[in-house]
Predicted model as a PDB file, atoms N, CA, C, CB and O in Angstrom, pLDDT in the B-factor column:
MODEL        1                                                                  
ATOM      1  N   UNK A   1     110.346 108.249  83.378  1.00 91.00           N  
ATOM      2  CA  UNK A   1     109.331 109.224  83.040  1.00 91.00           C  
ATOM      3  C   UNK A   1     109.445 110.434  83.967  1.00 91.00           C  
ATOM      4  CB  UNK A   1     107.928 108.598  83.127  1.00 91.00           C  
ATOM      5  O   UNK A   1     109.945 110.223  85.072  1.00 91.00           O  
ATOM      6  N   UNK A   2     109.035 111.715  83.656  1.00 96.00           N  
ATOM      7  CA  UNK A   2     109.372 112.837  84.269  1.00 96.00           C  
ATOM      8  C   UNK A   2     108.479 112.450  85.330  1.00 96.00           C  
ATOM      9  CB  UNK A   2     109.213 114.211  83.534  1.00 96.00           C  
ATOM     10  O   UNK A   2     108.054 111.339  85.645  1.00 96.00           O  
ATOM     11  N   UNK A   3     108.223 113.930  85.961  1.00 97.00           N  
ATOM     12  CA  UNK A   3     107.439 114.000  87.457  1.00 97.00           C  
ATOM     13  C   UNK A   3     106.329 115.427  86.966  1.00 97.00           C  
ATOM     14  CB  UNK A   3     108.859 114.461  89.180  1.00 97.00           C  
ATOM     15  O   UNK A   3     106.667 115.977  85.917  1.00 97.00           O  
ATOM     16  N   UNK A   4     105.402 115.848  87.493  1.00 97.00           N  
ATOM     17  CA  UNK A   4     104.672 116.584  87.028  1.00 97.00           C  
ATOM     18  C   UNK A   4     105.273 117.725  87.040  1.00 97.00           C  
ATOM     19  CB  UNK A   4     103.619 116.544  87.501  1.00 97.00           C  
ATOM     20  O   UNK A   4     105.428 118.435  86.047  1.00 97.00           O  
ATOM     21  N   UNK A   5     105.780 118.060  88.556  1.00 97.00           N  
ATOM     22  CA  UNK A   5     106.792 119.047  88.465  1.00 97.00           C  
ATOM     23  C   UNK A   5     107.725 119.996  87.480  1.00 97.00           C  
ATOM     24  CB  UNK A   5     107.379 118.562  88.922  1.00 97.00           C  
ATOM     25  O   UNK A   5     107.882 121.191  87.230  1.00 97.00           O  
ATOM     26  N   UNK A   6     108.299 118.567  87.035  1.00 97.00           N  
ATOM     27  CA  UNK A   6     109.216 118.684  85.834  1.00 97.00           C  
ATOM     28  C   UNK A   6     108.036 119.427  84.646  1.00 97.00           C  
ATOM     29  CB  UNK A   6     109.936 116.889  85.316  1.00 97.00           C  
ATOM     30  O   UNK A   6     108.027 120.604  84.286  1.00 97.00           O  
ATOM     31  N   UNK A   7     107.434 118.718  84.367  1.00 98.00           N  
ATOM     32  CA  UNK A   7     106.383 119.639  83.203  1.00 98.00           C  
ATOM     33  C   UNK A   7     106.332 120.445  83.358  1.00 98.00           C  
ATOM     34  CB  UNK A   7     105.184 119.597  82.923  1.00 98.00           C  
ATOM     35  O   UNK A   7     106.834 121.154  82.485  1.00 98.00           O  
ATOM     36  N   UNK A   8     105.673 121.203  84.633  1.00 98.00           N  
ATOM     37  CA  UNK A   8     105.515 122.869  85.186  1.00 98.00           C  
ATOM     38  C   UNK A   8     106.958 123.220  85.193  1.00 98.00           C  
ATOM     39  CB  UNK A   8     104.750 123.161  86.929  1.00 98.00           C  
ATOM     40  O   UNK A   8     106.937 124.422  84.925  1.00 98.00           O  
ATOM     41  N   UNK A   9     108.154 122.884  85.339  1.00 97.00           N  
ATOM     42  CA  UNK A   9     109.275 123.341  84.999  1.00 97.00           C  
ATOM     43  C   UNK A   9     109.609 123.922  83.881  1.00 97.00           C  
ATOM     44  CB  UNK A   9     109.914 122.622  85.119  1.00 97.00           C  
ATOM     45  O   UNK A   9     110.124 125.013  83.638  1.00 97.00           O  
ATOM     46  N   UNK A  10     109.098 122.687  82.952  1.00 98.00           N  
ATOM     47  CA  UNK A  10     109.698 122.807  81.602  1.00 98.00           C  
ATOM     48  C   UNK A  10     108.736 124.136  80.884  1.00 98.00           C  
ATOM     49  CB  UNK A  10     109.563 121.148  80.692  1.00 98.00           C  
ATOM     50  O   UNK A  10     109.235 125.129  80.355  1.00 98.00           O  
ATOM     51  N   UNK A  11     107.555 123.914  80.996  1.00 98.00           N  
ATOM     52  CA  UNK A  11     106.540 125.236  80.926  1.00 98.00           C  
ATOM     53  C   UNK A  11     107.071 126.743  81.363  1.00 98.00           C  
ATOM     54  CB  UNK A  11     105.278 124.935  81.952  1.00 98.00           C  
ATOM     55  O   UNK A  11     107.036 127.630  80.510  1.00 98.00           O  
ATOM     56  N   UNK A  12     107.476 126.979  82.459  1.00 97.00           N  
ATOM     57  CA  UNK A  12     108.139 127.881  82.693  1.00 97.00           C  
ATOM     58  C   UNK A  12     109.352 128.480  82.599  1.00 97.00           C  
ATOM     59  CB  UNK A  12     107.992 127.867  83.285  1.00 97.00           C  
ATOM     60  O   UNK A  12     109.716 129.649  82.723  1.00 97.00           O  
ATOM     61  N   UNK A  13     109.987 127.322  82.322  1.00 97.00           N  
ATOM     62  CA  UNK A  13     111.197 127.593  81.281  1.00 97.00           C  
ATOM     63  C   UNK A  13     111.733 128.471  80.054  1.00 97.00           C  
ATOM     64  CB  UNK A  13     111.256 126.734  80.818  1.00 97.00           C  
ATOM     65  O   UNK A  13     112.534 129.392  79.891  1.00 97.00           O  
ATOM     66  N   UNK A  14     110.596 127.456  79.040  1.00 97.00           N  
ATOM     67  CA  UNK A  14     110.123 127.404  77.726  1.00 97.00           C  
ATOM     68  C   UNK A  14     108.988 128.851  77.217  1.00 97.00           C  
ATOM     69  CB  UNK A  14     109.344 125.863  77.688  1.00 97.00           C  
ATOM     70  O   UNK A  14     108.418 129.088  76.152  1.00 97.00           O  
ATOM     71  N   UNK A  15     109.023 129.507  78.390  1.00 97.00           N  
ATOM     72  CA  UNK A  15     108.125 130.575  77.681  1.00 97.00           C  
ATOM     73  C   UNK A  15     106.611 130.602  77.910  1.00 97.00           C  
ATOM     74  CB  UNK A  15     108.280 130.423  76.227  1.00 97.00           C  
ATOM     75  O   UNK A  15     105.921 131.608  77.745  1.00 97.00           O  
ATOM     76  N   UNK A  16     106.139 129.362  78.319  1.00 98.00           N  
ATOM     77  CA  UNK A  16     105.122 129.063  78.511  1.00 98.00           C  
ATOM     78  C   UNK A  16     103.745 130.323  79.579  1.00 98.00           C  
ATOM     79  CB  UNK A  16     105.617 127.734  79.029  1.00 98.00           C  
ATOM     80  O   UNK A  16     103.860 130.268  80.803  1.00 98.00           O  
ATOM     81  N   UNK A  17     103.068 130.907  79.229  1.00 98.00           N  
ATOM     82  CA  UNK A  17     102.356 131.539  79.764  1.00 98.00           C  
ATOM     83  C   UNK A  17     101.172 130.619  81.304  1.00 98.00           C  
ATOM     84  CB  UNK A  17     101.738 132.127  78.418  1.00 98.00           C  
ATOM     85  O   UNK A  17     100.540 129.606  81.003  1.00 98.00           O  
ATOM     86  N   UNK A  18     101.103 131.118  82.578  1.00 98.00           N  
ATOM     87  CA  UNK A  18     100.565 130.107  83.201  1.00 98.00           C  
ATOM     88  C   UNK A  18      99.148 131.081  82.970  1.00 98.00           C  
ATOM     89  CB  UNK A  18     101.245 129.592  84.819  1.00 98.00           C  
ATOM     90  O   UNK A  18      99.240 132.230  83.403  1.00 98.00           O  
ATOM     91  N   UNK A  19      97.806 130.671  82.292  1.00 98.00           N  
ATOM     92  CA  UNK A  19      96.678 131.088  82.205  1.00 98.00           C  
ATOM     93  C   UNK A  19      95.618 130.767  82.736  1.00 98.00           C  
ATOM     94  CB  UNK A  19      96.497 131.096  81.401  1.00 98.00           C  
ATOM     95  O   UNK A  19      94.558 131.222  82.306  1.00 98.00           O  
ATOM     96  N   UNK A  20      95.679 129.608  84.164  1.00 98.00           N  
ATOM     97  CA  UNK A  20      94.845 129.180  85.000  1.00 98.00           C  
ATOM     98  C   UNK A  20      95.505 128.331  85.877  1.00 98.00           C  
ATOM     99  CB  UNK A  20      93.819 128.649  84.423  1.00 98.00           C  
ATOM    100  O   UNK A  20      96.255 127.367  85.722  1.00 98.00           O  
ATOM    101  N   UNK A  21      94.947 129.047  87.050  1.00 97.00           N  
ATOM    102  CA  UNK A  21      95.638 128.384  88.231  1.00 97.00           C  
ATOM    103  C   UNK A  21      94.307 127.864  89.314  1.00 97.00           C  
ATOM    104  CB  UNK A  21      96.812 129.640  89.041  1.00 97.00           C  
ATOM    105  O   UNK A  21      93.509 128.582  89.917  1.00 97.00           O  
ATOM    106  N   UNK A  22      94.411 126.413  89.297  1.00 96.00           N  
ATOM    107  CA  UNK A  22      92.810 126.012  89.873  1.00 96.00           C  
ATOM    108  C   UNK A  22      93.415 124.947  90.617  1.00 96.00           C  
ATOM    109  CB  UNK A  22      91.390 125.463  88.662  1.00 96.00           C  
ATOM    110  O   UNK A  22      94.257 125.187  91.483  1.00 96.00           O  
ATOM    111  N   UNK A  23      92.780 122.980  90.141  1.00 96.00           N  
ATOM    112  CA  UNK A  23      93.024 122.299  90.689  1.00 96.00           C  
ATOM    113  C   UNK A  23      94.199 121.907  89.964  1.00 96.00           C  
ATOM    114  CB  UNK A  23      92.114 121.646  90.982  1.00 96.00           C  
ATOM    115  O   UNK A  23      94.851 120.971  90.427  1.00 96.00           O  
ATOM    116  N   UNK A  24      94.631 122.537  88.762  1.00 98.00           N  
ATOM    117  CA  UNK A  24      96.104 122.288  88.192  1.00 98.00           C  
ATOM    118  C   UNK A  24      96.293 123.477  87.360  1.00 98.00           C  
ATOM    119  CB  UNK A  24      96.322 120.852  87.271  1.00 98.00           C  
ATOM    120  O   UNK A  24      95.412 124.294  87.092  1.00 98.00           O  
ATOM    121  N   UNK A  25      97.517 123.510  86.970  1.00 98.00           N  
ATOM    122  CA  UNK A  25      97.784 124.455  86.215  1.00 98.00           C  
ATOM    123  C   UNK A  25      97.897 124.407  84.971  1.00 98.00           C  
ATOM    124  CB  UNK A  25      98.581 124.873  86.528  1.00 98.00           C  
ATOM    125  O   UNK A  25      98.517 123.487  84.437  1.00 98.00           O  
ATOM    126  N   UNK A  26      97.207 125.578  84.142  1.00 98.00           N  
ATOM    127  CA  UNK A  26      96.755 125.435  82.667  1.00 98.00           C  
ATOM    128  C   UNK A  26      97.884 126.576  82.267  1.00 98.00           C  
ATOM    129  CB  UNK A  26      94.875 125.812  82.253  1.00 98.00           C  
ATOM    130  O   UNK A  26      98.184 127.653  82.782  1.00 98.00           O  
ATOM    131  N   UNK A  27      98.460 125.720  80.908  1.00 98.00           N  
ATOM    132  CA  UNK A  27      99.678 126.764  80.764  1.00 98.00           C  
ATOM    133  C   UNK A  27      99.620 126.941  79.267  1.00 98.00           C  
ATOM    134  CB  UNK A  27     101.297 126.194  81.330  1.00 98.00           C  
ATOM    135  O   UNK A  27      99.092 125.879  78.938  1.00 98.00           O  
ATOM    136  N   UNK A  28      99.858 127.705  78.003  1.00 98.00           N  
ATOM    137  CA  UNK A  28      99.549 127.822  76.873  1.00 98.00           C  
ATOM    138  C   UNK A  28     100.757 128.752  76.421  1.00 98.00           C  
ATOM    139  CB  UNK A  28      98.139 128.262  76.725  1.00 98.00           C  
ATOM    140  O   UNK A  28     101.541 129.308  77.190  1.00 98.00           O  
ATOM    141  N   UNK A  29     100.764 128.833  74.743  1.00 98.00           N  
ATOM    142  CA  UNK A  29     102.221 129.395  74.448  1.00 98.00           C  
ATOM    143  C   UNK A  29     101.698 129.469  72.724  1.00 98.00           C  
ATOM    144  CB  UNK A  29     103.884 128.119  74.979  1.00 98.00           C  
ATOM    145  O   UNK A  29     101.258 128.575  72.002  1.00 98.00           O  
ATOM    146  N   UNK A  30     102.005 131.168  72.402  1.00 97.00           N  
ATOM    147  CA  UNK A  30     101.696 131.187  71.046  1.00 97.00           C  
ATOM    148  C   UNK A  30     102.938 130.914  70.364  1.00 97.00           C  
ATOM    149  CB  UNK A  30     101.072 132.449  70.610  1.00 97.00           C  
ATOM    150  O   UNK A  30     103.973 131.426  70.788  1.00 97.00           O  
ATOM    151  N   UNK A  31     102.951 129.771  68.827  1.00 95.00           N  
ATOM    152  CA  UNK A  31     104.275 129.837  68.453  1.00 95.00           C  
ATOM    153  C   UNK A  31     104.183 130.342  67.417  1.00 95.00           C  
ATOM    154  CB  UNK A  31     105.006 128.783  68.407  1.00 95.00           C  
ATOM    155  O   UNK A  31     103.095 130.469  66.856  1.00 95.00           O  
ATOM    156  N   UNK A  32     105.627 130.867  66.773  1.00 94.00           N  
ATOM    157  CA  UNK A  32     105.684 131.613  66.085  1.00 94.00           C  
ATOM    158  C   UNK A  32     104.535 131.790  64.252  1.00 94.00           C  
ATOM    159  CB  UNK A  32     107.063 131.420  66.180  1.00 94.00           C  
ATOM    160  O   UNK A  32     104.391 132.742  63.485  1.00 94.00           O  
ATOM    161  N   UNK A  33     104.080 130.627  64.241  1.00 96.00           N  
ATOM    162  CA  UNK A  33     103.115 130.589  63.005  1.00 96.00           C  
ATOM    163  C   UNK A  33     101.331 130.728  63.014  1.00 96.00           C  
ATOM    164  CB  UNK A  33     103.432 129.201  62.416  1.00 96.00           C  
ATOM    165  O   UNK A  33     100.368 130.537  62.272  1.00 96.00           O  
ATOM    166  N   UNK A  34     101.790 131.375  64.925  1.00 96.00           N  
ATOM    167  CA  UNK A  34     100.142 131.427  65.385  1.00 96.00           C  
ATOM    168  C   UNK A  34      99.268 130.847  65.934  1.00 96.00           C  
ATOM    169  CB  UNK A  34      99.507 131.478  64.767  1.00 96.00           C  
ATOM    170  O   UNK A  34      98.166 131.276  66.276  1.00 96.00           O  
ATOM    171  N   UNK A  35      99.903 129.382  66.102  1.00 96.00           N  
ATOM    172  CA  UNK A  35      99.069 128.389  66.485  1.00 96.00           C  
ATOM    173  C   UNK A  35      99.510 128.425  68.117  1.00 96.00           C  
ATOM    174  CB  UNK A  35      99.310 126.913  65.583  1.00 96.00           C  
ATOM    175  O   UNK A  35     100.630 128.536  68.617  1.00 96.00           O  
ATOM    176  N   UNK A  36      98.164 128.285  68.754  1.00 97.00           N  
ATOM    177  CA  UNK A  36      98.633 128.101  70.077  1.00 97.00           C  
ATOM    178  C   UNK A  36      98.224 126.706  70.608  1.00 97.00           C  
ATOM    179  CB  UNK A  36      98.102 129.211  70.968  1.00 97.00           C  
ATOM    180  O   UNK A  36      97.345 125.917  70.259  1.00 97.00           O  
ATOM    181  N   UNK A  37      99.322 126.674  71.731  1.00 98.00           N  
ATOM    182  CA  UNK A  37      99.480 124.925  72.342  1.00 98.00           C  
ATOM    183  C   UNK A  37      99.100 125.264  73.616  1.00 98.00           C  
ATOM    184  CB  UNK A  37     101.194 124.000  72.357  1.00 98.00           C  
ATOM    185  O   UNK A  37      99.529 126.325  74.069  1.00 98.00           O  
ATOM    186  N   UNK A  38      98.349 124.545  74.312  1.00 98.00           N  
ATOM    187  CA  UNK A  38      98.068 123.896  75.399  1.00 98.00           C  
ATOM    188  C   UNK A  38      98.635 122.914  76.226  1.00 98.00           C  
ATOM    189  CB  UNK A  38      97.293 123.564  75.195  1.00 98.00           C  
ATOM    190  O   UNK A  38      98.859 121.850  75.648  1.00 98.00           O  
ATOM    191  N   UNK A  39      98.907 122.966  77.326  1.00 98.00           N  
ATOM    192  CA  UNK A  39      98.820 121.719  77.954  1.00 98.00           C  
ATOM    193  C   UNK A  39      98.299 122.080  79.759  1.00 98.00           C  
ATOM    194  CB  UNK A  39     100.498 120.914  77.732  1.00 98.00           C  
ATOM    195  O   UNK A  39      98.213 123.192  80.281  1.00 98.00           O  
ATOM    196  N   UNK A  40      98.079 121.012  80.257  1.00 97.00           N  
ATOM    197  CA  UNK A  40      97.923 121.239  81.789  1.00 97.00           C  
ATOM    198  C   UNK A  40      98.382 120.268  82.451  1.00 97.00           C  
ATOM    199  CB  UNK A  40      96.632 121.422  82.273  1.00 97.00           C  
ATOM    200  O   UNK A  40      98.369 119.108  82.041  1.00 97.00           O  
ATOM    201  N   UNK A  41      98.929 120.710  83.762  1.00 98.00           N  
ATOM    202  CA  UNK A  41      99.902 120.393  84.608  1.00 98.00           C  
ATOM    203  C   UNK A  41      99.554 119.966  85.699  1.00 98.00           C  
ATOM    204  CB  UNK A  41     100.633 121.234  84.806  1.00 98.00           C  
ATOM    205  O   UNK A  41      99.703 120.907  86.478  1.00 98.00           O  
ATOM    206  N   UNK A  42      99.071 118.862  86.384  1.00 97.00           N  
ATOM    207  CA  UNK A  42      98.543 118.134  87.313  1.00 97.00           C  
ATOM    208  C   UNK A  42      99.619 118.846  88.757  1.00 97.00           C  
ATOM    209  CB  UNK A  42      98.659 116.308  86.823  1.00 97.00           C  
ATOM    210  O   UNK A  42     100.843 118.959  88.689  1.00 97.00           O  
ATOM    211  N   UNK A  43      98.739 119.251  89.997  1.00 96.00           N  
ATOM    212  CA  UNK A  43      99.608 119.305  90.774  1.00 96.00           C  
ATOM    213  C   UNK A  43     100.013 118.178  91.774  1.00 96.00           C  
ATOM    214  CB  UNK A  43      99.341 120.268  91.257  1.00 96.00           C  
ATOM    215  O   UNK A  43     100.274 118.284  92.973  1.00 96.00           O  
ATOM    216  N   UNK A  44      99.998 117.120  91.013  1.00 92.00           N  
ATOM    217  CA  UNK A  44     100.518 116.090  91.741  1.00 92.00           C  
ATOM    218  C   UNK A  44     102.341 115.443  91.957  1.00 92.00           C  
ATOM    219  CB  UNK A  44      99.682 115.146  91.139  1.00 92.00           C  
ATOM    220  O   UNK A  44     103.363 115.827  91.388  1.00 92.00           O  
ATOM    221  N   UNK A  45     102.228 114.810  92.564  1.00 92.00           N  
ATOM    222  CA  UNK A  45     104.261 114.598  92.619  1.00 92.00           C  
ATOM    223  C   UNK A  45     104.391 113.556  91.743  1.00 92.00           C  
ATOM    224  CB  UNK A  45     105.203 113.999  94.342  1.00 92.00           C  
ATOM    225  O   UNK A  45     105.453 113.548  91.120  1.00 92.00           O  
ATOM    226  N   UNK A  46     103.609 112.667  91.514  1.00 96.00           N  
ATOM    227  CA  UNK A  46     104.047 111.228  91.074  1.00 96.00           C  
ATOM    228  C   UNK A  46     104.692 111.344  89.729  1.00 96.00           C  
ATOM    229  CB  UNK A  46     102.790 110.171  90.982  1.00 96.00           C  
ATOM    230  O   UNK A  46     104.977 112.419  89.201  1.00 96.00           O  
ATOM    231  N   UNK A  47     104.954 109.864  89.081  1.00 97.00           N  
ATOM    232  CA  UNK A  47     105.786 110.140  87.292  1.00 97.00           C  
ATOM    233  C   UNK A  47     104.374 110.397  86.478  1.00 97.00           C  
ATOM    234  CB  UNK A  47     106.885 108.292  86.364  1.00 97.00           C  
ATOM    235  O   UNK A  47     103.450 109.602  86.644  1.00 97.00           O  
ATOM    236  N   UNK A  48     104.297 111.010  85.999  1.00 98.00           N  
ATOM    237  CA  UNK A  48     103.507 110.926  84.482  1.00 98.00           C  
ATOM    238  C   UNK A  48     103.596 109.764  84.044  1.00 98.00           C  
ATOM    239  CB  UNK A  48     104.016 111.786  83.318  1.00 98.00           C  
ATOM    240  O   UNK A  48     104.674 109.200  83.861  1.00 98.00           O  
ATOM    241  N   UNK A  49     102.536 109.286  83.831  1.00 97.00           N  
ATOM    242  CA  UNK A  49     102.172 107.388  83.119  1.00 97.00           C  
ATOM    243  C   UNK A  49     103.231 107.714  81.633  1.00 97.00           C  
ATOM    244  CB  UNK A  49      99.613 106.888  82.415  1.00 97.00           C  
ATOM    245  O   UNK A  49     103.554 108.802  81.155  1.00 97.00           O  
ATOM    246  N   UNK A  50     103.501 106.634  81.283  1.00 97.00           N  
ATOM    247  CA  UNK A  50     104.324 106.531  79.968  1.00 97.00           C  
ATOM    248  C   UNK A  50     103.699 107.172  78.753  1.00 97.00           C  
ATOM    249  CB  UNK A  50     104.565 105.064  79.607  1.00 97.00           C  
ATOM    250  O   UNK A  50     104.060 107.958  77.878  1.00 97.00           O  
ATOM    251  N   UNK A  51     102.696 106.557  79.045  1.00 97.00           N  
ATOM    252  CA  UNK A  51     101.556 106.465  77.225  1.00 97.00           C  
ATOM    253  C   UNK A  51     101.057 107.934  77.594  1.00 97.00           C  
ATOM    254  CB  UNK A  51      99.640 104.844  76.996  1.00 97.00           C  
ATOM    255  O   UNK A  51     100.971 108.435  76.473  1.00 97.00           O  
ATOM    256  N   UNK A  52     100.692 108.888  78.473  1.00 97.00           N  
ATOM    257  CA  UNK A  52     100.024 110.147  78.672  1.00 97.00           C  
ATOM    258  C   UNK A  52     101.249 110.885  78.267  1.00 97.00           C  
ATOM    259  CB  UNK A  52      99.364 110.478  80.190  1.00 97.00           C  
ATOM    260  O   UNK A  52     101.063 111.528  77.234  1.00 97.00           O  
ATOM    261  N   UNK A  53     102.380 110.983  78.737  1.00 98.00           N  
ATOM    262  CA  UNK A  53     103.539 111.774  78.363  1.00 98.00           C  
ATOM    263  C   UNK A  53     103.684 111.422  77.096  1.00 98.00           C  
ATOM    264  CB  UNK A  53     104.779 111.591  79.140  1.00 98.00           C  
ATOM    265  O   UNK A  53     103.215 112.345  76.430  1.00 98.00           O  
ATOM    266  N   UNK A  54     104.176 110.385  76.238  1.00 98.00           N  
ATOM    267  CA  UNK A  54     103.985 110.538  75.158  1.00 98.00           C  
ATOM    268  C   UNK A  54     103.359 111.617  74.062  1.00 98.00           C  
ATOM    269  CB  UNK A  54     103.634 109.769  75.201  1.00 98.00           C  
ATOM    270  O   UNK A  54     103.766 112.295  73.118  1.00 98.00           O  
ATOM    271  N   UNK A  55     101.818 111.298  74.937  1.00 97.00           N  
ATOM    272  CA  UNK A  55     100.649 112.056  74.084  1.00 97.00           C  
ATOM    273  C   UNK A  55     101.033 113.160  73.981  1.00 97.00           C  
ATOM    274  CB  UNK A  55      99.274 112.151  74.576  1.00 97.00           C  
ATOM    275  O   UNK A  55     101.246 113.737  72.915  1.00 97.00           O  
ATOM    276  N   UNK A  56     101.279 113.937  75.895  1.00 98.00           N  
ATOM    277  CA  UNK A  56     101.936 115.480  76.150  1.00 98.00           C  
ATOM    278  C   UNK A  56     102.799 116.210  75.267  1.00 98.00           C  
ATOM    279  CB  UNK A  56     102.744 115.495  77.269  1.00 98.00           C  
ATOM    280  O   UNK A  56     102.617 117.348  74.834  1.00 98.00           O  
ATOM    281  N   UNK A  57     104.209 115.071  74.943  1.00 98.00           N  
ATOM    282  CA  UNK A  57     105.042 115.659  73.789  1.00 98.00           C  
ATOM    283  C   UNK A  57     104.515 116.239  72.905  1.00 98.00           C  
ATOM    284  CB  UNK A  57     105.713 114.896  73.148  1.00 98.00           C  
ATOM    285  O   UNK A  57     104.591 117.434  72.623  1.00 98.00           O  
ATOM    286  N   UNK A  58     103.604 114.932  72.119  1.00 97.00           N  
ATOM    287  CA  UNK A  58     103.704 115.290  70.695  1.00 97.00           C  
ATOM    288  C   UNK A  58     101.942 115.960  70.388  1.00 97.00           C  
ATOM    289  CB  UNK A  58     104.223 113.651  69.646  1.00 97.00           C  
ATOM    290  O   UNK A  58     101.617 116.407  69.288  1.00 97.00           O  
ATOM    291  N   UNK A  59     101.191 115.911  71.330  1.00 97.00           N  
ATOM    292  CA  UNK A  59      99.967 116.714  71.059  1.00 97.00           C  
ATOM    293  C   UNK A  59     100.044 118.108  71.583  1.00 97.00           C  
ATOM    294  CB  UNK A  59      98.763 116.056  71.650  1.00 97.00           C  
ATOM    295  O   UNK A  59      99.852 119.175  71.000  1.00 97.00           O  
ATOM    296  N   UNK A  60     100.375 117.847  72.843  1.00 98.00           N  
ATOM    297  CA  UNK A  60     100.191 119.175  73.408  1.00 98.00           C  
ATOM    298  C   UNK A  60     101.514 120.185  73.382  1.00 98.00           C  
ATOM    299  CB  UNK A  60      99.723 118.950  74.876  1.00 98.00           C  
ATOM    300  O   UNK A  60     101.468 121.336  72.950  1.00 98.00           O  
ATOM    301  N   UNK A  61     102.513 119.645  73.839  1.00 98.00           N  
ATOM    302  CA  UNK A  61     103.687 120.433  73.634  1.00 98.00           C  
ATOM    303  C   UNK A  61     104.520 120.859  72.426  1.00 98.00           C  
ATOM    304  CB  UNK A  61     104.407 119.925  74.261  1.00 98.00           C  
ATOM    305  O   UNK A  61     105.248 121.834  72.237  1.00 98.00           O  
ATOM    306  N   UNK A  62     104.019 119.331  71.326  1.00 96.00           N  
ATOM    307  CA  UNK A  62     105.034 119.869  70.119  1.00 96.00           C  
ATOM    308  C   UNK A  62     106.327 119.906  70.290  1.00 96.00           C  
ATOM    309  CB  UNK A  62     104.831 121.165  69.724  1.00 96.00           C  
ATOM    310  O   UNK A  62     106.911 120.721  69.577  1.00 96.00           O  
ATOM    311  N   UNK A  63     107.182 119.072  71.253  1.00 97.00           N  
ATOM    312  CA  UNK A  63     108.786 119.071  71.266  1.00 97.00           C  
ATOM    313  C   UNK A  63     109.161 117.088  71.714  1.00 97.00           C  
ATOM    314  CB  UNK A  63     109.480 120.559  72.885  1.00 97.00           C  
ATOM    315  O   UNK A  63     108.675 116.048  72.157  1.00 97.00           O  
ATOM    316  N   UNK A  64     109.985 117.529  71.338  1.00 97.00           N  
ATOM    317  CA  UNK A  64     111.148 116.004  71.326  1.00 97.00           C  
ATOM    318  C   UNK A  64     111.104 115.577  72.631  1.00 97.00           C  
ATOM    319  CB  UNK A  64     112.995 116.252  70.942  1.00 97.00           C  
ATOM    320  O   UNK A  64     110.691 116.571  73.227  1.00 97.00           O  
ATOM    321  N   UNK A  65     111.252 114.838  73.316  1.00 97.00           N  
ATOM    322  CA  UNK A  65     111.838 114.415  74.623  1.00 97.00           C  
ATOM    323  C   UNK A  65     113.435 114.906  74.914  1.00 97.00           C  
ATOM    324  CB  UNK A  65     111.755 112.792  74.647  1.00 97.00           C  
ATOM    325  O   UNK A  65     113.640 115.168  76.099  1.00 97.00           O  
ATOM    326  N   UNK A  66     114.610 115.073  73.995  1.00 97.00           N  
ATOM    327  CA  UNK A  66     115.624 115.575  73.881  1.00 97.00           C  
ATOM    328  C   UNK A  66     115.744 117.005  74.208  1.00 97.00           C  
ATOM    329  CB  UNK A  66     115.946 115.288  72.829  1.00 97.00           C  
ATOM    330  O   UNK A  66     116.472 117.385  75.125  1.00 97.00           O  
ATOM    331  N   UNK A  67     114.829 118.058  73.254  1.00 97.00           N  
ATOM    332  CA  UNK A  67     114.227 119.238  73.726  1.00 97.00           C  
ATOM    333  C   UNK A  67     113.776 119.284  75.315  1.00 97.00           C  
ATOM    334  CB  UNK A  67     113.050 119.451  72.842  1.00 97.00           C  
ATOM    335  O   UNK A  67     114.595 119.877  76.018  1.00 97.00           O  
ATOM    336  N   UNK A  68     113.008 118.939  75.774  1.00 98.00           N  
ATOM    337  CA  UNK A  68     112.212 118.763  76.707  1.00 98.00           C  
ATOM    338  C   UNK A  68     113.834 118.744  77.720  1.00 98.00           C  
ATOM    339  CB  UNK A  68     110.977 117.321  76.514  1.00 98.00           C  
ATOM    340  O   UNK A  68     114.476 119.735  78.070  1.00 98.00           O  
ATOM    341  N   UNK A  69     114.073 117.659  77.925  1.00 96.00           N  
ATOM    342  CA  UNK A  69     115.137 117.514  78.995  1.00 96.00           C  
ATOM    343  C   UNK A  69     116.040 118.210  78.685  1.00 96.00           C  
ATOM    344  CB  UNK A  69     115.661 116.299  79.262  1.00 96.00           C  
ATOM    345  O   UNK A  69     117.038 117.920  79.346  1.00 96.00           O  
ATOM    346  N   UNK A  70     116.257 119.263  77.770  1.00 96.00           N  
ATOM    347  CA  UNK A  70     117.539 120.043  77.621  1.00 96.00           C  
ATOM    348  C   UNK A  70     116.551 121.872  78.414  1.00 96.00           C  
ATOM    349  CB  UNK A  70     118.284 120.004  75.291  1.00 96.00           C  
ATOM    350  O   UNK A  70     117.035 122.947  78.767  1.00 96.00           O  
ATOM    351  N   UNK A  71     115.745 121.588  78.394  1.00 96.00           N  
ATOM    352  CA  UNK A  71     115.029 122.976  78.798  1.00 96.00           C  
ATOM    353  C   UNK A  71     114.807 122.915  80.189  1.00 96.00           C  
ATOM    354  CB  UNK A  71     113.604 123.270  78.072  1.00 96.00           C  
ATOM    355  O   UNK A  71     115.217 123.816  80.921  1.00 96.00           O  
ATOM    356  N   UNK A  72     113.966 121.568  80.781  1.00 88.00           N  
ATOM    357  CA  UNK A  72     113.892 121.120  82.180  1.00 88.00           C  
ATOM    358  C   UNK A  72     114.570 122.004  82.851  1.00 88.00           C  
ATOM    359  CB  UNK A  72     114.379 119.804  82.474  1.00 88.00           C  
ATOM    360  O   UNK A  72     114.689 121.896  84.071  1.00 88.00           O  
TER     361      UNK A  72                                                      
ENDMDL                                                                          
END                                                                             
């Protein structure tokens, strides 16, 4: 499983806008059909639990795990 890091990586990578910077970072991204995605980025080091990353992919981010580690 990634590291939180890696998320805020992949966020900044990917285009991702950072739109709040507090006790974590809130990062958002309009895609091309208008809809905008969310996610937020714990500033912690540890792995992301299995079943929460999951969710991250496919609720909040909208990309593959394949995607994901090719952008990282």
């Amino acid at each position: 499983m990634p590291r939180w890091k890696e998320l805020k990586r992949f966020c900044e990578h990917d285009g991702w806008e950072l739109y709040k910077n507090t006790d974590h970072y809130f990062y958002r991204k309009v895609m091309e059909n208008g809809e905008i995605r969310r996610t937020k980025v714990s500033r912690g080091s540890k792995e992301i639990p299995k079943r929460l990353w999951k969710e991250i992919l496919r609720r909040q981010l909208g990309v593959s795990e394949e995607y994901f580690n090719q952008v990282k």
